[in-house]
N, C-alpha and C positions, 0 to 999 in steps of 0.2 A: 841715671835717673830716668824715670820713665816720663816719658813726654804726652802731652794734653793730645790727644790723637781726636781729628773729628769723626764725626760718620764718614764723611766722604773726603778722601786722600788720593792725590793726584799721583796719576802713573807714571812713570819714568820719563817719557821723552817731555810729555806735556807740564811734569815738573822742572826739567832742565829750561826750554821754554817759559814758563814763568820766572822763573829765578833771574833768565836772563834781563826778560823784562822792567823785573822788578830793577835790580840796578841801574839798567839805564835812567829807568824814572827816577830811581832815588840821586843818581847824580847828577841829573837835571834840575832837581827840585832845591838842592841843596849848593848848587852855584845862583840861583836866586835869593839865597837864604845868606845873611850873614854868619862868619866864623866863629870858633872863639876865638878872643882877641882883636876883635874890630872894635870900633867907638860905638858912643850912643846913638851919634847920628845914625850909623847906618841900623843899628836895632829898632830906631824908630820906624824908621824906613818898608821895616817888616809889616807885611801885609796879608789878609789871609786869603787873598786871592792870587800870593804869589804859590807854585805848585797844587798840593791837593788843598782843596778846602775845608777848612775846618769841620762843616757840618758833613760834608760827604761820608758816606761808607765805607769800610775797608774793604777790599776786592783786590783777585792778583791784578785784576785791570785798573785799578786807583790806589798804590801803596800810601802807606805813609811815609812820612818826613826819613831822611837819614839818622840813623845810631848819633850821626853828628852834629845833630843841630843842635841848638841851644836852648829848644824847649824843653821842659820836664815831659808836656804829654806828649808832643812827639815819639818822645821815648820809649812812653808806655804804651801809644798807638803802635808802635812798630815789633814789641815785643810781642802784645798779641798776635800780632800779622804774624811774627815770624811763626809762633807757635800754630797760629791754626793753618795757613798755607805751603809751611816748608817745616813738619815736624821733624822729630830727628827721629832716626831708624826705632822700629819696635825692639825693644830691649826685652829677651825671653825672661821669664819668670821660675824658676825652677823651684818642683815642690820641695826637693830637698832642703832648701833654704828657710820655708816656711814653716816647714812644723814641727814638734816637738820630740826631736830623736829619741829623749828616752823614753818614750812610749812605745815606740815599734819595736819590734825583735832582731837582731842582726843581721839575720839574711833577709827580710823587705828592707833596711838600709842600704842594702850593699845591693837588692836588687832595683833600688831607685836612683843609688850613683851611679850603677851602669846604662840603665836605661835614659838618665838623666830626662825627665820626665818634666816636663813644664804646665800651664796652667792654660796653656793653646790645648795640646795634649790631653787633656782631660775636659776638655769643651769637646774632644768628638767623641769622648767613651759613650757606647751605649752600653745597655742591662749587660746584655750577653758578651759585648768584653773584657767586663769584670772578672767571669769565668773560665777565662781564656788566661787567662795573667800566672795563674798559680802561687797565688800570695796567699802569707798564713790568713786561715780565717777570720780570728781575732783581729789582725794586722788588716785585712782590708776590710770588714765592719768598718773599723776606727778611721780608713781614711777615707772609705766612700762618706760617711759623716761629717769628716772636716770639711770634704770638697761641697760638700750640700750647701754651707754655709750659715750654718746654723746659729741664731744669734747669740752674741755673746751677751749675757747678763750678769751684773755686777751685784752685790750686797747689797749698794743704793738702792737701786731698781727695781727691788724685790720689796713689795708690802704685803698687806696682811690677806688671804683668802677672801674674796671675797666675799658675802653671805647672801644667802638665797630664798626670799622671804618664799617662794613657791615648793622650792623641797621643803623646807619646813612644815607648809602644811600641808605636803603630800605625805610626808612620815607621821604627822599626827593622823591622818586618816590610816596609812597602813598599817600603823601598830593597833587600832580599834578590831581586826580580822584576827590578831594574831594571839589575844587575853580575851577574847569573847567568848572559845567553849567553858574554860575556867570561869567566868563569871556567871554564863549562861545554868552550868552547874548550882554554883552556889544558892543561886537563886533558887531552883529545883530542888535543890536538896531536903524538904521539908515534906514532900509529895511523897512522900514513903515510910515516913516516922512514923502512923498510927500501928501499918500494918508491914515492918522491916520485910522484906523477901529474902528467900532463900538462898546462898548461891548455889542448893541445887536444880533450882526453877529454869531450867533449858528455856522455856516456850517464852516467860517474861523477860531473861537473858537474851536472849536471842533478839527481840523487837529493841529495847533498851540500850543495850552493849555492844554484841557482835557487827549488826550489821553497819550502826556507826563508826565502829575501830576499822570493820575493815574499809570503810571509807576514806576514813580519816589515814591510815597506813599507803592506804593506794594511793591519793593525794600529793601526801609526802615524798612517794616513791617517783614517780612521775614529777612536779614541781621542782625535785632537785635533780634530775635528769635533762629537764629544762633548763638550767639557771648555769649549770654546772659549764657550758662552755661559754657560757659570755664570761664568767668567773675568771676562769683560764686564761681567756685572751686579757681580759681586765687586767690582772697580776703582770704580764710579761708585755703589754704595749706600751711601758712609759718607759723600758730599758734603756740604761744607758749605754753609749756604745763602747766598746772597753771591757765591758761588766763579766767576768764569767757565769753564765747561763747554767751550770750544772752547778758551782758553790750558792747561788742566788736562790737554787730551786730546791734545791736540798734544804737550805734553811727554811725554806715556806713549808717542804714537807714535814720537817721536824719540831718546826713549831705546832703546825696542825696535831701533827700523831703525838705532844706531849698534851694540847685540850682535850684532843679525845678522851685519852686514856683519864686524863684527872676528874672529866664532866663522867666516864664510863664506872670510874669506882664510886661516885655518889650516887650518880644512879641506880646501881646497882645496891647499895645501903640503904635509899628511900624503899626500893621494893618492898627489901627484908625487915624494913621496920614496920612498927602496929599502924594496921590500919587507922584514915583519920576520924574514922567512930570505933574505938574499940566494939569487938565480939559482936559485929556487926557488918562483916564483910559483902554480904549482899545488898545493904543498901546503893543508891545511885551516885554517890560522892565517891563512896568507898570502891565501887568498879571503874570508874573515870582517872579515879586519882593514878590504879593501877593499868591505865588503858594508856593515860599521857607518859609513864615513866618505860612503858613496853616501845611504846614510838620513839621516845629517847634514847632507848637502850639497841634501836634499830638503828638510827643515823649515826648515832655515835658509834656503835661498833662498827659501821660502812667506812666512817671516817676514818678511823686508826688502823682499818686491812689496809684502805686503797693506799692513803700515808705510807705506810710499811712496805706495799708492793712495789709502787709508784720510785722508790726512795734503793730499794733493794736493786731495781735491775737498772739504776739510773747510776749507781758506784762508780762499777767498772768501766763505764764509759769517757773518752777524753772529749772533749772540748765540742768539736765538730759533730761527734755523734750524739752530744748531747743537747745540740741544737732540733737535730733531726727528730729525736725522740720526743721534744716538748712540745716541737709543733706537731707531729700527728698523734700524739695521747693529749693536746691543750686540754681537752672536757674533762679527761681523767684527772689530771693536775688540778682543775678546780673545782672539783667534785669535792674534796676533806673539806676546805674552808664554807661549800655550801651547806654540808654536814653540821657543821658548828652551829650555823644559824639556827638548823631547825631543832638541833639537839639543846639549844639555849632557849627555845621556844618552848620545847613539850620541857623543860625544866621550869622555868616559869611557871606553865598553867598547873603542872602538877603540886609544887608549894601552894599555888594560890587555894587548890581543893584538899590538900591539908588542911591549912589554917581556916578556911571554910568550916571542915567538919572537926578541928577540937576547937574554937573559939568565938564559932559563931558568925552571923553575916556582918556585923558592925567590923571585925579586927579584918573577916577576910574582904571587906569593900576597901580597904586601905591596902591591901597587901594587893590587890588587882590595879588599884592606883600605881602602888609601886614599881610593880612588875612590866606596867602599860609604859612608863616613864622612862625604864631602862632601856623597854626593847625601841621608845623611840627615837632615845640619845643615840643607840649604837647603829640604826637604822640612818638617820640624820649626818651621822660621821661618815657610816658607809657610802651614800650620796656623795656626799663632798670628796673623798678619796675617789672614788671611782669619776667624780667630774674632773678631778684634778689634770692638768697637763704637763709634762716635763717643760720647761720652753727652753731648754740649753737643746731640743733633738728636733727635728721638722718631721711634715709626712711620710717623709720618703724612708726614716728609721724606723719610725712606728709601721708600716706597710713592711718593712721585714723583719721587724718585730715580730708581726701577729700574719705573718703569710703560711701560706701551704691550706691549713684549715678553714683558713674564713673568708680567703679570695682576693685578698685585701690588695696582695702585691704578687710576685713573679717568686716562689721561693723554690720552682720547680730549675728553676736556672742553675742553681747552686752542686745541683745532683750531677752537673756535666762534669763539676770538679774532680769526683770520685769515682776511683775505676769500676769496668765495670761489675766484676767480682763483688765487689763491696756494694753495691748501690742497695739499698731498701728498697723494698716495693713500700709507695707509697699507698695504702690501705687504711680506709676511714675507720678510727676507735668509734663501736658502737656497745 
């Protein structure tokens, strides 16, 4: 058993020294002291100014009473003395003992029975001797993790998310940006009924349409160029450690590249349908309607390449390379899911200037209500996930989580691993 050890533990000579003292004193203290098996009298007899005094301190220079006296606290006066002045030897701790074999792969087992690795031992590792070890990757992810110490939480423990009255009414303002052309339209849309325009009118196209779309297209194009690596690192910073990193990412690609494609065949259906003022395609509803579904049909198709790409050359790769790869493409990686967003937005505004132009402003102020409501439930979820924190991982998982790209942690350490034949040039996805 391991012993109550204090900060400060007496050295050798000066331990043998105490100890001797202390006996002496204890057998001094305890020829004052009645036996077991004496009479009353002499327990009366007992006084506390025979030996140490009751109120005094424990010190190797003022023990307490003998193992043998006849008090209770004596007793326990003396046991703590023995524990904090005369510990018993440090008892090694060996990781092998501690943690759960069958998580690790047979050769880190068999190369932690040989090394016999203890818990001193891993108080001196620094960064860069992790790399030095040649343990599987997986295998030392998982015990640099354990050795973090990372809290253990239970079922109890765990309640509900907590709610955030501040994002709440930060997503009720964001979503007001994101149904405003759509509205802003329907509103408008009346401003050209006397006299419908042509859609051969380049010169009134042009001030109306073009130069807004391509605003509105560059916007897009840029904002999700922006977004797209905090996304990336967003997704892969709450990993757990353990987790394979290419089956994890795969799935994210695959789910992205199946919204795409199913947001990209509607899209593509709204185009080819009638206009929403019939034999009226130059009015201002009617160019918007097909302005938000061309912006739609941009992200969404960006979404489903990059997915496909992203997804294609991440196959063939095992474990370790697939580490490598997510941290210098992170932007790329969440670039589909940013996609989605805006491809769910220009889907929105575009229904909303449909139902504008066949049913009039009353059905389409309700349909703008509805559309404002969705994007700001999924807005408000997005908040909270992206606040969310794993708490079974500490910092030190999340910084090699999200290293190489964003600075966070040391992930350039990892590359001494790998000969040098094989090493990647690390080169920033732009």
């Amino acid at each position: 058993q391991q012993a109550w050890v204090t900060g400060h533990q007496l050295s050798g000579s000066a331990a043998a020294k105490t100890s001797s003292d202390r006996e002496k004193k204890t057998k001094n203290s305890c020829r004052k002291m009645p036996q077991e098996g004496s009479d009353a009298k002499g327990r009366e007899e007992r006084k506390p100014g025979n030996g140490r005094h009751e109120t005094d301190p424990l010190t190797p220079e003022n023990p307490p009473k003998s193992l043998f006296c006849c008090c209770c606290e004596d007793q326990l006066d003396t046991a703590l003395w023995e524990q904090k002045n005369n510990p018993a030897p440090h008892q090694p701790r060996y990781i092998l003992d501690e943690i759960a074999r069958e998580e690790y792969r047979e050769d880190t087992i068999k190369k932690l029975s040989e090394w016999k690795w203890t818990f001193d031992d891993f108080e001196t590792f620094e960064h860069g001797d992790w790399a030095r070890l040649g343990l599987d990757f997986k295998d030392e992810i998982l015990l640099r993790s354990w050795w973090a110490d990372v809290p253990k939480v239970t079922l109890e423990q765990i309640s509900d998310f907590p709610p955030s009255v501040k994002r709440n009414v930060l997503t009720y303002v964001w979503s007001i940006p994101m149904v405003l052309p759509a509205l802003a339209i329907g509103l408008l849309s009346d401003i050209d009924q006397d006299n419908p325009p042509s859609t051969g009118d380049l010169e009134l196209q042009l001030v109306r349409v073009t130069i807004p779309g391509f605003a509105l297209i560059w916007f897009i194009f840029f904002l999700s160029i922006r977004l797209r690596g905090v996304m990336g690192q967003d997704i892969v910073e709450e990993r757990s450690p353990g987790t394979n990193l290419a089956e994890s990412m795969s799935d994210v690609l695959t789910s992205t590249g199946v919204i795409s494609a199913l947001f990209l065949t509607i899209i593509i259906a709204m185009m080819q349908a009638e206009a929403p003022i019939p034999n009226e395609e130059g009015r201002l509803i009617c160019q918007y309607y097909q302005l938000f579904c061309l912006a739609g049909l941009m992200v969404c198709t960006l979404g489903l390449l990059m997915s496909s790409a992203l997804f294609s050359y991440m196959a063939p790769l095992d474990e370790r390379a697939s580490w490598i790869y997510v941290k210098q493409f992170m932007d790329y990686c969440g670039e589909p899911y940013v996609q989605i967003i805006f491809t769910m937005n220009m889907f929105a505004n575009a229904i909303a200037c449909w139902i504008f132009g066949r049913y009039g402003k009353g059905l389409g102020f309700v349909c703008v209500l509805t559309m404002y409501l969705i994007t700001q439930r999924y807005l408000l979820a997005q908040a909270y996930l992206s606040l969310w924190s794993n708490p079974l991982i500490d910092t030190g998982v999340r910084n090699i989580n999200t290293a190489g790209r964003y600075g966070k942690g040391q992930w350039a350490n990892y590359f001494k691993k790998m000969p040098a034949q094989d090493k990647l040039d690390e080169k920033p996805s732009g």
